[in-house]
C-alpha positions in Angstrom: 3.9 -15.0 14.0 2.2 -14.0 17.2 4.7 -11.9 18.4 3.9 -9.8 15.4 0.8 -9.9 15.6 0.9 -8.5 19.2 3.2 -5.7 18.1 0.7 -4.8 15.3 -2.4 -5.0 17.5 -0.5 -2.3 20.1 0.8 -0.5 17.8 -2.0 -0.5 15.3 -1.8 -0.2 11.5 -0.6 3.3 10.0 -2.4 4.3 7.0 -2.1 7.0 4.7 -4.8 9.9 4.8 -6.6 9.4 1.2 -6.8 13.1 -0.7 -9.5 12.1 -2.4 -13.2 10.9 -0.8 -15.8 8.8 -2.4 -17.2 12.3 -2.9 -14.6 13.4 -4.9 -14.5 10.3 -7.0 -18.1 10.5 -7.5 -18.0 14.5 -9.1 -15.1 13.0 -11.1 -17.2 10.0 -12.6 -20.2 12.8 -12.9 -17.7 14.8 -14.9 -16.4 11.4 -16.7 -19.9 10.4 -17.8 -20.7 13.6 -19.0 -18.4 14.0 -21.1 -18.5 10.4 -22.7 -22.2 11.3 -23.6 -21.3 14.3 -25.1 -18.8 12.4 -27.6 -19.8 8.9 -27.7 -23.7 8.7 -26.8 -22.7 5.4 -25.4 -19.8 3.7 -23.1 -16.0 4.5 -23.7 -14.4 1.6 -24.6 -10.3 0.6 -24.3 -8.4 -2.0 -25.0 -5.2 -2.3 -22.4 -2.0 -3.0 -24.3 1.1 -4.2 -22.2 4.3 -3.5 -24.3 6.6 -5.4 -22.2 6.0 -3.3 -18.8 6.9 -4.6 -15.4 2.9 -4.4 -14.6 3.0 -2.2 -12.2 0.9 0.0 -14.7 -1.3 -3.1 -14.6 -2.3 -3.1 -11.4 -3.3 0.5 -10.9 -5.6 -0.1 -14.3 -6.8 -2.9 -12.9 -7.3 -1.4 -9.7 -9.9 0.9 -11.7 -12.2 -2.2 -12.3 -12.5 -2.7 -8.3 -15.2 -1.7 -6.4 -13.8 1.7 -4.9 -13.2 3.3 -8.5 -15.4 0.9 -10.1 -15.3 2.9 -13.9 -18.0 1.1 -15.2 -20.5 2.5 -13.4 -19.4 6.1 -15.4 -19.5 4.5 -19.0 -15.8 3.1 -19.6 -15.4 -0.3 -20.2 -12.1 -2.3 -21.0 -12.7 -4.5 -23.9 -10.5 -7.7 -25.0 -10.5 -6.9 -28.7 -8.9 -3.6 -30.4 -11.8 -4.4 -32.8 -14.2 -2.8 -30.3 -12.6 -0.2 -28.5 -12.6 3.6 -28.8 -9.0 3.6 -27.8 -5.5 2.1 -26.8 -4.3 2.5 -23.6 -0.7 1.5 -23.8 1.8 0.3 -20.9 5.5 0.2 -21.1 8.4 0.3 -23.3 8.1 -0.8 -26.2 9.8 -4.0 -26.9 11.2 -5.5 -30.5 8.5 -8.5 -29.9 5.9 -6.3 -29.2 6.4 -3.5 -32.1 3.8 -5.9 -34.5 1.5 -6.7 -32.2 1.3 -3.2 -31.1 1.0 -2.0 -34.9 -1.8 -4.6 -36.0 -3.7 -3.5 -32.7 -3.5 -0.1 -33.7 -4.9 -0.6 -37.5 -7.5 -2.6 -36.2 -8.7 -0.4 -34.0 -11.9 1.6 -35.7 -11.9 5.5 -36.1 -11.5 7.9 -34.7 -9.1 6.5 -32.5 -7.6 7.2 -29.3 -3.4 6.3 -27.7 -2.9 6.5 -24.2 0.4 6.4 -23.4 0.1 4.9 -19.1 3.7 5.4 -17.3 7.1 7.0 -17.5 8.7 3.6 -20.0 5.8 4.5 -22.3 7.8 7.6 -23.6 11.1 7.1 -23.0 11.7 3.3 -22.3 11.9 3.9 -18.5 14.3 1.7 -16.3 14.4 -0.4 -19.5 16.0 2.0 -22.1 19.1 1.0 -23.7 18.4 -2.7 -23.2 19.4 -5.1 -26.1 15.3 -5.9 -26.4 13.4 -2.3 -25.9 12.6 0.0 -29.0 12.8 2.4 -26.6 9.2 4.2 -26.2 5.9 4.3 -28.2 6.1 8.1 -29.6 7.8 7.4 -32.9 5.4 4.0 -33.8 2.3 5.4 -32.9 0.4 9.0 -32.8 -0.2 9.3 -28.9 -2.7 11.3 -27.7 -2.5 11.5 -24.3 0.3 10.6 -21.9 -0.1 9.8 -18.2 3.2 10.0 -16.3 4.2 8.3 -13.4 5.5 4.9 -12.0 2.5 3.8 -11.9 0.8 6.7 -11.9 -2.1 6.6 -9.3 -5.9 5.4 -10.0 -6.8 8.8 -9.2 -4.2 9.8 -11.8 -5.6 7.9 -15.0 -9.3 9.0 -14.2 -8.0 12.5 -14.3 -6.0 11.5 -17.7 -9.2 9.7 -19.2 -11.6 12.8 -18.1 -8.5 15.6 -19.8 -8.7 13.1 -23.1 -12.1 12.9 -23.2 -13.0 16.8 -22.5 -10.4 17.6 -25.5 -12.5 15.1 -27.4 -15.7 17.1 -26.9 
Protein backbone atom coordinates (compact mmCIF):
# COMPACT_ATOMS: atom_id res chain seq x y z
CA UNK A 1 0.00 0.00 0.00
CA UNK A 2 2.88 2.41 0.44
CA UNK A 3 4.51 1.60 -2.55
CA UNK A 4 1.48 2.99 -4.23
CA UNK A 5 1.10 5.56 -2.51
CA UNK A 6 4.66 6.76 -3.38
CA UNK A 7 4.07 6.12 -7.07
CA UNK A 8 0.96 8.24 -6.81
CA UNK A 9 2.52 11.08 -4.80
CA UNK A 10 5.49 11.30 -7.84
CA UNK A 11 3.51 10.82 -10.31
CA UNK A 12 0.48 12.82 -9.12
CA UNK A 13 -3.15 12.25 -9.84
CA UNK A 14 -4.34 12.85 -13.63
CA UNK A 15 -7.63 14.44 -13.91
CA UNK A 16 -9.72 15.32 -16.68
CA UNK A 17 -10.07 19.06 -17.68
CA UNK A 18 -14.00 19.87 -16.78
CA UNK A 19 -15.76 21.63 -20.02
CA UNK A 20 -17.97 23.16 -18.02
CA UNK A 21 -17.05 25.84 -14.89
CA UNK A 22 -19.16 26.71 -11.86
CA UNK A 23 -19.81 29.62 -14.25
CA UNK A 24 -21.32 27.74 -16.80
CA UNK A 25 -23.40 25.74 -14.35
CA UNK A 26 -24.59 28.80 -12.77
CA UNK A 27 -26.04 30.57 -16.38
CA UNK A 28 -27.48 27.08 -16.88
CA UNK A 29 -29.47 27.09 -13.41
CA UNK A 30 -30.27 30.98 -14.21
CA UNK A 31 -31.67 29.69 -17.47
CA UNK A 32 -33.27 26.49 -15.45
CA UNK A 33 -35.00 28.79 -12.91
CA UNK A 34 -36.30 30.90 -15.37
CA UNK A 35 -37.98 28.93 -17.17
CA UNK A 36 -39.60 26.90 -14.18
CA UNK A 37 -41.15 30.37 -13.19
CA UNK A 38 -42.38 30.95 -16.32
CA UNK A 39 -44.42 27.49 -16.36
CA UNK A 40 -44.78 26.51 -12.87
CA UNK A 41 -44.62 29.80 -10.55
CA UNK A 42 -43.09 27.34 -8.09
CA UNK A 43 -40.38 24.43 -7.91
CA UNK A 44 -40.25 21.54 -10.61
CA UNK A 45 -40.91 18.54 -9.10
CA UNK A 46 -39.85 14.60 -10.28
CA UNK A 47 -40.32 11.57 -9.12
CA UNK A 48 -37.17 9.10 -10.24
CA UNK A 49 -38.45 5.82 -11.53
CA UNK A 50 -35.86 2.88 -11.85
CA UNK A 51 -37.32 0.20 -14.31
CA UNK A 52 -34.83 -2.40 -13.62
CA UNK A 53 -31.60 -0.35 -14.73
CA UNK A 54 -28.16 -1.24 -13.71
CA UNK A 55 -28.05 2.31 -11.76
CA UNK A 56 -25.58 3.76 -13.37
CA UNK A 57 -28.37 6.27 -14.47
CA UNK A 58 -28.83 6.54 -10.64
CA UNK A 59 -25.87 7.77 -9.80
CA UNK A 60 -25.43 10.65 -12.32
CA UNK A 61 -29.18 11.78 -10.93
CA UNK A 62 -28.11 11.52 -7.85
CA UNK A 63 -25.07 13.17 -8.48
CA UNK A 64 -27.39 16.27 -9.31
CA UNK A 65 -28.50 16.43 -5.58
CA UNK A 66 -24.62 17.02 -4.48
CA UNK A 67 -23.28 20.13 -3.79
CA UNK A 68 -21.44 20.93 -7.19
CA UNK A 69 -24.85 20.75 -9.26
CA UNK A 70 -26.85 21.10 -6.31
CA UNK A 71 -30.52 21.55 -8.47
CA UNK A 72 -32.32 22.67 -5.69
CA UNK A 73 -30.98 25.67 -5.39
CA UNK A 74 -32.64 26.40 -9.28
CA UNK A 75 -36.26 25.09 -8.25
CA UNK A 76 -36.24 21.21 -9.05
CA UNK A 77 -36.82 18.98 -6.41
CA UNK A 78 -37.08 15.06 -6.55
CA UNK A 79 -39.99 13.94 -4.66
CA UNK A 80 -40.76 10.33 -3.17
CA UNK A 81 -44.40 10.24 -4.33
CA UNK A 82 -45.77 10.39 -8.13
CA UNK A 83 -48.68 12.05 -6.27
CA UNK A 84 -46.55 15.17 -6.06
CA UNK A 85 -44.49 15.54 -8.92
CA UNK A 86 -44.68 17.47 -12.17
CA UNK A 87 -43.05 14.60 -13.89
CA UNK A 88 -41.41 10.98 -14.31
CA UNK A 89 -38.10 10.69 -14.89
CA UNK A 90 -37.59 7.09 -15.92
CA UNK A 91 -34.36 4.79 -15.84
CA UNK A 92 -33.89 1.60 -17.73
CA UNK A 93 -35.54 -1.06 -19.55
CA UNK A 94 -38.47 -1.81 -18.80
CA UNK A 95 -38.83 -5.01 -17.04
CA UNK A 96 -42.18 -7.55 -16.89
CA UNK A 97 -42.21 -6.71 -12.86
CA UNK A 98 -41.91 -3.35 -13.33
CA UNK A 99 -44.60 -2.64 -16.26
CA UNK A 100 -47.51 -2.10 -13.16
CA UNK A 101 -45.61 -0.26 -11.10
CA UNK A 102 -44.53 1.90 -13.81
CA UNK A 103 -48.30 2.20 -15.10
CA UNK A 104 -49.92 3.06 -11.64
CA UNK A 105 -47.03 5.74 -11.14
CA UNK A 106 -47.93 7.19 -14.31
CA UNK A 107 -51.86 7.51 -13.54
CA UNK A 108 -51.13 8.89 -10.33
CA UNK A 109 -49.19 11.35 -11.41
CA UNK A 110 -51.37 14.79 -11.62
CA UNK A 111 -51.71 16.88 -14.97
CA UNK A 112 -50.14 17.93 -17.05
CA UNK A 113 -47.56 15.55 -16.91
CA UNK A 114 -44.14 15.11 -17.90
CA UNK A 115 -41.88 11.38 -19.05
CA UNK A 116 -38.35 11.50 -19.13
CA UNK A 117 -36.90 8.86 -20.65
CA UNK A 118 -32.81 8.95 -18.67
CA UNK A 119 -30.38 6.42 -20.83
CA UNK A 120 -29.92 4.39 -23.87
CA UNK A 121 -32.12 0.87 -22.12
CA UNK A 122 -34.89 3.54 -21.68
CA UNK A 123 -35.76 3.23 -25.48
CA UNK A 124 -34.52 0.29 -26.72
CA UNK A 125 -33.87 -2.08 -23.66
CA UNK A 126 -30.11 -1.41 -23.84
CA UNK A 127 -27.56 -4.27 -22.98
CA UNK A 128 -30.71 -5.93 -21.68
CA UNK A 129 -32.89 -6.30 -24.78
CA UNK A 130 -33.90 -9.69 -25.74
CA UNK A 131 -33.60 -11.01 -22.09
CA UNK A 132 -36.41 -13.49 -20.98
CA UNK A 133 -37.41 -10.55 -18.21
CA UNK A 134 -37.24 -7.05 -20.22
CA UNK A 135 -40.39 -5.54 -22.12
CA UNK A 136 -37.90 -4.09 -23.99
CA UNK A 137 -38.13 -0.11 -23.68
CA UNK A 138 -40.72 2.41 -22.27
CA UNK A 139 -41.96 4.09 -25.74
CA UNK A 140 -44.93 1.82 -26.37
CA UNK A 141 -46.33 1.95 -22.36
CA UNK A 142 -45.89 5.31 -21.83
CA UNK A 143 -46.10 8.89 -23.92
CA UNK A 144 -42.34 10.08 -23.42
CA UNK A 145 -41.63 13.39 -23.67
CA UNK A 146 -38.25 13.78 -23.55
CA UNK A 147 -35.42 11.34 -24.02
CA UNK A 148 -31.81 11.83 -22.65
CA UNK A 149 -29.41 9.39 -24.29
CA UNK A 150 -26.41 8.09 -23.09
CA UNK A 151 -24.87 5.43 -20.63
CA UNK A 152 -25.34 7.36 -18.21
CA UNK A 153 -25.55 10.34 -19.81
CA UNK A 154 -23.48 13.06 -17.93
CA UNK A 155 -24.92 15.51 -15.04
CA UNK A 156 -24.26 18.14 -17.34
CA UNK A 157 -26.31 16.14 -19.86
CA UNK A 158 -29.73 15.85 -17.85
CA UNK A 159 -29.63 19.68 -16.75
CA UNK A 160 -29.39 20.40 -20.46
CA UNK A 161 -32.43 17.73 -21.01
CA UNK A 162 -34.51 19.21 -17.99
CA UNK A 163 -33.72 23.01 -19.25
CA UNK A 164 -34.83 21.61 -23.43
CA UNK A 165 -38.19 20.08 -21.62
CA UNK A 166 -38.83 22.73 -19.68
CA UNK A 167 -38.28 25.70 -22.41
CA UNK A 168 -40.69 23.46 -24.84
CA UNK A 169 -43.05 23.59 -21.84
CA UNK A 170 -43.02 27.42 -21.83
Amino acid sequence: MIDIAKIRFKNKILTEDLEFTNENIEILGKKLKDSINKSFKRSFFIREIDTGSCNACEVEINALSNPYYNLERFGISFVPSPKFADALMITGPLTKAMEYPLHNAYELTPNPKYVIAVGDCTMDGGVFKDSYAIKDGIMSDVKVDLWIKGCPPEPIDLINGLLKLLEKIS
